[in-house]
SERO-4910 file (N, C-alpha, C, O; in steps of 0.05 Angstrom, whole numbers):
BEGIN
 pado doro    nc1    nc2    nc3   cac1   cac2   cac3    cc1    cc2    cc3    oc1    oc2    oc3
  Unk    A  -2147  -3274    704  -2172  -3277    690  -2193  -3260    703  -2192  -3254    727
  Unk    A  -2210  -3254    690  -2233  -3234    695  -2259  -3251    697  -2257  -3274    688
  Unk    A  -2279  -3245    705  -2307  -3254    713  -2311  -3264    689  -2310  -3288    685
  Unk    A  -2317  -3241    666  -2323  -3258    644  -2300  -3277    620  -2304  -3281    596
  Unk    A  -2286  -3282    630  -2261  -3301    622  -2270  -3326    639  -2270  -3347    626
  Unk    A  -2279  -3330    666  -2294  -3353    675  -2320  -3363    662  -2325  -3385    654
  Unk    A  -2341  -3335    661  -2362  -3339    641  -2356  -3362    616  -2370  -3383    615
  Unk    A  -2335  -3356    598  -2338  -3359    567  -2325  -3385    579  -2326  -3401    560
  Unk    A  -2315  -3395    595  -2304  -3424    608  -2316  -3439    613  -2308  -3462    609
  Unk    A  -2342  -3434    625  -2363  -3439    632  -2384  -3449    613  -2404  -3461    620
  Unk    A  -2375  -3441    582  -2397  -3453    568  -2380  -3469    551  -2390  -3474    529
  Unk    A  -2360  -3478    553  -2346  -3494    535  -2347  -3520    538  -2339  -3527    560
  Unk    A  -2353  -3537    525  -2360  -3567    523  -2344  -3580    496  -2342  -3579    471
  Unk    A  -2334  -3596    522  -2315  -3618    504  -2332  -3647    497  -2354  -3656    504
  Unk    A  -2315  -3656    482  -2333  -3683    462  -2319  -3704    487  -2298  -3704    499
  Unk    A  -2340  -3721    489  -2333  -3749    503  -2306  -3762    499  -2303  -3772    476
  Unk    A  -2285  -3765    514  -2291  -3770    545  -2269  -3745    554  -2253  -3752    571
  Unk    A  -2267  -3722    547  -2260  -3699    547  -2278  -3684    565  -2272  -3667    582
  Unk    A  -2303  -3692    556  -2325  -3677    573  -2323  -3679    604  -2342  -3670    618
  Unk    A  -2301  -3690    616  -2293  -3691    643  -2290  -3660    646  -2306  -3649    660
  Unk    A  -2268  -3645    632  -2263  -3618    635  -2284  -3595    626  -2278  -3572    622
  Unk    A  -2306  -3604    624  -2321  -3586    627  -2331  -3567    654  -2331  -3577    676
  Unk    A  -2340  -3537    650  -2352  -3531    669  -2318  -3516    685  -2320  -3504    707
  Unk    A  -2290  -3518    670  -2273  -3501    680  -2272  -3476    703  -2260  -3472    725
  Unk    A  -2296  -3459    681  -2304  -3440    699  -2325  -3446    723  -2349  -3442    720
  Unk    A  -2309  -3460    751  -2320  -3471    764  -2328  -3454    791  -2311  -3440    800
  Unk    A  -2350  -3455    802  -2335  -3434    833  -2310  -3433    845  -2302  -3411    853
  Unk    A  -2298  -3451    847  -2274  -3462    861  -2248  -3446    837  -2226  -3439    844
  Unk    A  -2257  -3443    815  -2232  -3423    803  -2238  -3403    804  -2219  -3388    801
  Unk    A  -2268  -3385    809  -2273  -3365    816  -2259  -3353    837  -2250  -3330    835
  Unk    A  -2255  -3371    862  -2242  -3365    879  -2223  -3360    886  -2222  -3349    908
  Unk    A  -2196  -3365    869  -2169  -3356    862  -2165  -3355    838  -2150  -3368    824
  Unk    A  -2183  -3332    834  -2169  -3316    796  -2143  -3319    794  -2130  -3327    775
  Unk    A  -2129  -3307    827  -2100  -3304    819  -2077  -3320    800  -2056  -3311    789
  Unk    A  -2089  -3350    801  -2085  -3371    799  -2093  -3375    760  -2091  -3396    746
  Unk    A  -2101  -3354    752  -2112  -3369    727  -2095  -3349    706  -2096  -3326    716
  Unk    A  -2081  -3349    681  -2081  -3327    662  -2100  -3335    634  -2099  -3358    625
  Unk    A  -2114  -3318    624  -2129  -3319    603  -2104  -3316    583  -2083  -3303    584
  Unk    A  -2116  -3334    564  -2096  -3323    529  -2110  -3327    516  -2128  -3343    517
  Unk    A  -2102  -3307    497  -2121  -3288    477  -2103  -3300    454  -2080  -3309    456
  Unk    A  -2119  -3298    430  -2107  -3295    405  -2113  -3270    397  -2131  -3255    405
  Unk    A  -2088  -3264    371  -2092  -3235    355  -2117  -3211    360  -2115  -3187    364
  Unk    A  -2140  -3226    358  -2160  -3213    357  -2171  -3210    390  -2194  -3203    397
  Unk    A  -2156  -3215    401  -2173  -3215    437  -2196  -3236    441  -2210  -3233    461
  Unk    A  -2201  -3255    425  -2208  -3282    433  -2198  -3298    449  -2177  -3309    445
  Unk    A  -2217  -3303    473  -2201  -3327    495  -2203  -3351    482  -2224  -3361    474
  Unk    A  -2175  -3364    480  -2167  -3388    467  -2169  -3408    485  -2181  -3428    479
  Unk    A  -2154  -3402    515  -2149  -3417    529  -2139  -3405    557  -2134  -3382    560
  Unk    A  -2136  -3429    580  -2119  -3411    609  -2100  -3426    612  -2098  -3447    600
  Unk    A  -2080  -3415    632  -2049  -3429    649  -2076  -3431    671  -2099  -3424    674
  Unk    A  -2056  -3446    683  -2065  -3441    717  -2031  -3446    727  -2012  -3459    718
  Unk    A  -2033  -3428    749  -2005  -3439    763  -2008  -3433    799  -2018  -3413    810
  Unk    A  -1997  -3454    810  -1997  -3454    840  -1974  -3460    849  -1964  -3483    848
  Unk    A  -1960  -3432    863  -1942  -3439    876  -1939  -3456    905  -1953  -3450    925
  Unk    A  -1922  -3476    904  -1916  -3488    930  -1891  -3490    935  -1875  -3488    916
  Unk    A  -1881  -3495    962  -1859  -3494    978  -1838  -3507    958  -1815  -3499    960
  Unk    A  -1840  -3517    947  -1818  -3550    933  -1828  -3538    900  -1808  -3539    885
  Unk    A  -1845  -3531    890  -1851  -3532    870  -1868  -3508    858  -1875  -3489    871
  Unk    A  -1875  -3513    829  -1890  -3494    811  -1920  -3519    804  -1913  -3540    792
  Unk    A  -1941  -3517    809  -1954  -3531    791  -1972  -3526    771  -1986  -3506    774
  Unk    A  -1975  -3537    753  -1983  -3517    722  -2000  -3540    718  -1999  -3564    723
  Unk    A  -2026  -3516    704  -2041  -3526    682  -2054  -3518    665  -2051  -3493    664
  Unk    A  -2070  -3527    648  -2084  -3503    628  -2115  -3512    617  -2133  -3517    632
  Unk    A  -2116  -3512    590  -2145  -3516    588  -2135  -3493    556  -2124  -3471    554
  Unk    A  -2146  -3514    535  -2164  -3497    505  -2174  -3496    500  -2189  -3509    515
  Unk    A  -2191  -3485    480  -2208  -3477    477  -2227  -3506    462  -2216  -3513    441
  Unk    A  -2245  -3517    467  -2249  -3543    453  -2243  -3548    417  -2236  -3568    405
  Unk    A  -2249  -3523    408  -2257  -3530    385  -2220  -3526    369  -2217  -3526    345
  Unk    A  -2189  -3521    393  -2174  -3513    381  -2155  -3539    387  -2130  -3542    385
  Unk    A  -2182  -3562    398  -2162  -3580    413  -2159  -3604    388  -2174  -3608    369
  Unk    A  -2132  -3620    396  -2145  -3647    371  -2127  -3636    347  -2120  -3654    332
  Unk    A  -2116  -3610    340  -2106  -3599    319  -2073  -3586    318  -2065  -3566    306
  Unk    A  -2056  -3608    341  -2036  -3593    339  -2021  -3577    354  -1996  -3577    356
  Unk    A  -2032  -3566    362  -2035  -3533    387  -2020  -3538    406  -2006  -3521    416
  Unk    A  -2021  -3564    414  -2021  -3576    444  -1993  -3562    457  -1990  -3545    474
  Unk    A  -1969  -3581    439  -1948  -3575    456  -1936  -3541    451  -1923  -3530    469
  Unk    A  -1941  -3529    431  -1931  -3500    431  -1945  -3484    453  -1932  -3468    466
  Unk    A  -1983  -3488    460  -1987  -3473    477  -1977  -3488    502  -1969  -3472    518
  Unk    A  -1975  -3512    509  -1957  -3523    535  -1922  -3511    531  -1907  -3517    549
  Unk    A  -1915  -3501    517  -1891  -3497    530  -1893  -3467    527  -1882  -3455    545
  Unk    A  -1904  -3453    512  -1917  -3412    521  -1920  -3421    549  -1902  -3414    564
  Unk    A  -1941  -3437    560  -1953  -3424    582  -1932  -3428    605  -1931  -3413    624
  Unk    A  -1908  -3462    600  -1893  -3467    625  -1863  -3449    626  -1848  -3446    646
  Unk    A  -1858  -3436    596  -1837  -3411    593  -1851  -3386    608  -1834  -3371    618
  Unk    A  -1870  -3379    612  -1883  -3360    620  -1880  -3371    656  -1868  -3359    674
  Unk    A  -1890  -3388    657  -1895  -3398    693  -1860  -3400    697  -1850  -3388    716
  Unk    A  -1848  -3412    681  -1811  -3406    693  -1801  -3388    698  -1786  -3387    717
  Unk    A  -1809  -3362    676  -1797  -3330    681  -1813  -3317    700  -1804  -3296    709
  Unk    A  -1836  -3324    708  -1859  -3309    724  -1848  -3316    754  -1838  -3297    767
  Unk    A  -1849  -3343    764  -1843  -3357    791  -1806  -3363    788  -1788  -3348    796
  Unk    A  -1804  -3378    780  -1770  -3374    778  -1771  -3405    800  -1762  -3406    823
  Unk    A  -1783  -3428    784  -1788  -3455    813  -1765  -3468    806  -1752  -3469    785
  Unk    A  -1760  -3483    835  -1738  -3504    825  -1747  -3525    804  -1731  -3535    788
  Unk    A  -1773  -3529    804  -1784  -3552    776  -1809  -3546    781  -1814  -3532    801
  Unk    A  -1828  -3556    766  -1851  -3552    755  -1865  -3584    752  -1856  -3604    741
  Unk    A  -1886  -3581    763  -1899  -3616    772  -1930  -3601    752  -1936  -3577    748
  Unk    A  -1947  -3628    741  -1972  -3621    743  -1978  -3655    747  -1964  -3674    750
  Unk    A  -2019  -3650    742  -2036  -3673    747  -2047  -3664    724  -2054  -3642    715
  Unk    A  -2048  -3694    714  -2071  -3704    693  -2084  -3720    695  -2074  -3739    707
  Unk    A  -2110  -3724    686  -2119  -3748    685  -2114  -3778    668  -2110  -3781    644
  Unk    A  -2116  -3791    682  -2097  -3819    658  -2113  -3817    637  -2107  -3817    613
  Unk    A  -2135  -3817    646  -2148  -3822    616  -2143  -3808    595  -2155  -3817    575
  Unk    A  -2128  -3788    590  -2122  -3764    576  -2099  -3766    563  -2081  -3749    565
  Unk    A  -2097  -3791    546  -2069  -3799    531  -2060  -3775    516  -2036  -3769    518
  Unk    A  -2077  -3758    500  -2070  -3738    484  -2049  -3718    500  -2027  -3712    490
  Unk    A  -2060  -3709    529  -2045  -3686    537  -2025  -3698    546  -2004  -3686    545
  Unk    A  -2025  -3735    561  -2000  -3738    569  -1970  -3743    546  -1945  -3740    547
  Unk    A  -1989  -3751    525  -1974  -3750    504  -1952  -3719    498  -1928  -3719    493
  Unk    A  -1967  -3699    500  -1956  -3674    497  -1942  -3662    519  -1929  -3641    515
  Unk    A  -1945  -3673    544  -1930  -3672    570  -1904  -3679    565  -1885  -3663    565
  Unk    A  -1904  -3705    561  -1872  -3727    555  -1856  -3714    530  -1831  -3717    529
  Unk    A  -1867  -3702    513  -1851  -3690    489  -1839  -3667    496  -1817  -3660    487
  Unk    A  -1854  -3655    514  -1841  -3630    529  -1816  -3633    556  -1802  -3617    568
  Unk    A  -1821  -3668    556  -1798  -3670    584  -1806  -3675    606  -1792  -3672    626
  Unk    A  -1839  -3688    609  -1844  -3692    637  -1846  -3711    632  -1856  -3720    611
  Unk    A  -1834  -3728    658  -1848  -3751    657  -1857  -3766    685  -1848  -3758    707
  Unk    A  -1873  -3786    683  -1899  -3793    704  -1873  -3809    732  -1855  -3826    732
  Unk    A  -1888  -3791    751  -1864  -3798    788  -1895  -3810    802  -1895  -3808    827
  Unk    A  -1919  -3822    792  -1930  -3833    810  -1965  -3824    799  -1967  -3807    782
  Unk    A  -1988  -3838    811  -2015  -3839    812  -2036  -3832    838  -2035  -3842    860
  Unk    A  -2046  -3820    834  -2063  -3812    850  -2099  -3815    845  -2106  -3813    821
  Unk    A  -2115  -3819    860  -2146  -3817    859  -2152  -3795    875  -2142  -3788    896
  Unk    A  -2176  -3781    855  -2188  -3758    866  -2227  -3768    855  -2237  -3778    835
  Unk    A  -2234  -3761    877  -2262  -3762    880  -2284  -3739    864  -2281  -3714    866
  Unk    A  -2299  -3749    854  -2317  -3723    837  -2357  -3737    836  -2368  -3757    828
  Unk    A  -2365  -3710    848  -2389  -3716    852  -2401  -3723    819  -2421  -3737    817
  Unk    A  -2386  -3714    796  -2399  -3724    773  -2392  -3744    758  -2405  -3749    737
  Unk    A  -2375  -3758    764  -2358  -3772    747  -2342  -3800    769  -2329  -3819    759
  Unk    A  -2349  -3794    805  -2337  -3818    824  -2311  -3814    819  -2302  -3794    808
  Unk    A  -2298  -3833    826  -2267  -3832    823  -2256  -3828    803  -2271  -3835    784
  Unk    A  -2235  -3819    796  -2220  -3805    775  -2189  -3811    775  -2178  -3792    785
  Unk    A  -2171  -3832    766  -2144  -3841    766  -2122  -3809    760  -2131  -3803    738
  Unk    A  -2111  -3798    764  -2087  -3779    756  -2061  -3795    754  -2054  -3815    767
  Unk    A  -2047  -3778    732  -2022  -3780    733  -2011  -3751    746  -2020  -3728    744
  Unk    A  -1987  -3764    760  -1964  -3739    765  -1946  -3736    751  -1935  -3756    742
  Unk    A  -1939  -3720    748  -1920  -3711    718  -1903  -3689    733  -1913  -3672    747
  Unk    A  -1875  -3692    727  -1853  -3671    735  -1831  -3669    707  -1820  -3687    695
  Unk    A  -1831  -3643    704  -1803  -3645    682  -1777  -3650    692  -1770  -3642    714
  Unk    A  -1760  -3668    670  -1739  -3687    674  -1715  -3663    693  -1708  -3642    684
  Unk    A  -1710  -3670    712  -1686  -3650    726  -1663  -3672    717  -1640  -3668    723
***
């Protein structure tokens, strides 16, 4: 991703209680672009990003759409582009991500794809206080 692929991330606002993922383009992803791929539709419109971080044991993936493409469907075709793409790219023994629980929609589209939840975690956020996650790994 490029500076201004963080920019146009940066102004995207999701509807309640989605509006957690706002603000994507954060400093902290500024800081490892490496880490992000932009996707474009037909016309070179940023739709949405992967993120992927490699670790010792694992691949971990995530992404982000575009708000106004969310809610309509999209979900599991661009989740499995982006985790076919992170399989042929890294080549991991499996592929883990984090969601937030509250986020029935994406975990919904997680489990259809074959992950399913190995455990919970809390993460702290100066805007929002504590925050519950799910861990999610596809079925080996």
């Amino acid at each position: 991703m490029q500076s201004e692929d963080f920019d146009a991330l940066a102004t995207w606002r999701y509807e309640a209680p989605y509006d957690f993922y706002n603000d994507e383009g954060s400093d902290e992803a500024r800081r490892n672009p490496e880490r992000y791929l932009a996707v474009r539709d037909d016309d070179g419109e940023l739709i949405g990003f992967y993120y992927y971080e490699e670790k010792p044991d694992a691949l971990e993936y995530g992404l982000g759409l575009r708000p106004d493409l969310t809610g309509r469907g999209f979900g599991l075709e661009f989740f499995r582009a982006g985790l076919a793409f992170g399989r042929e790219r890294y080549r991991p023994p499996f592929v883990r991500l984090f969601v937030a629980a509250f986020n029935e929609r994406a975990i919904k589209v997680y489990e259809r794809a074959g992950f399913r939840e190995t455990g919970r975690h809390m993460r702290s956020f100066e805007r929002f206080g504590d925050v519950e996650f799910v861990n999610m790994e596809e079925e080996r």
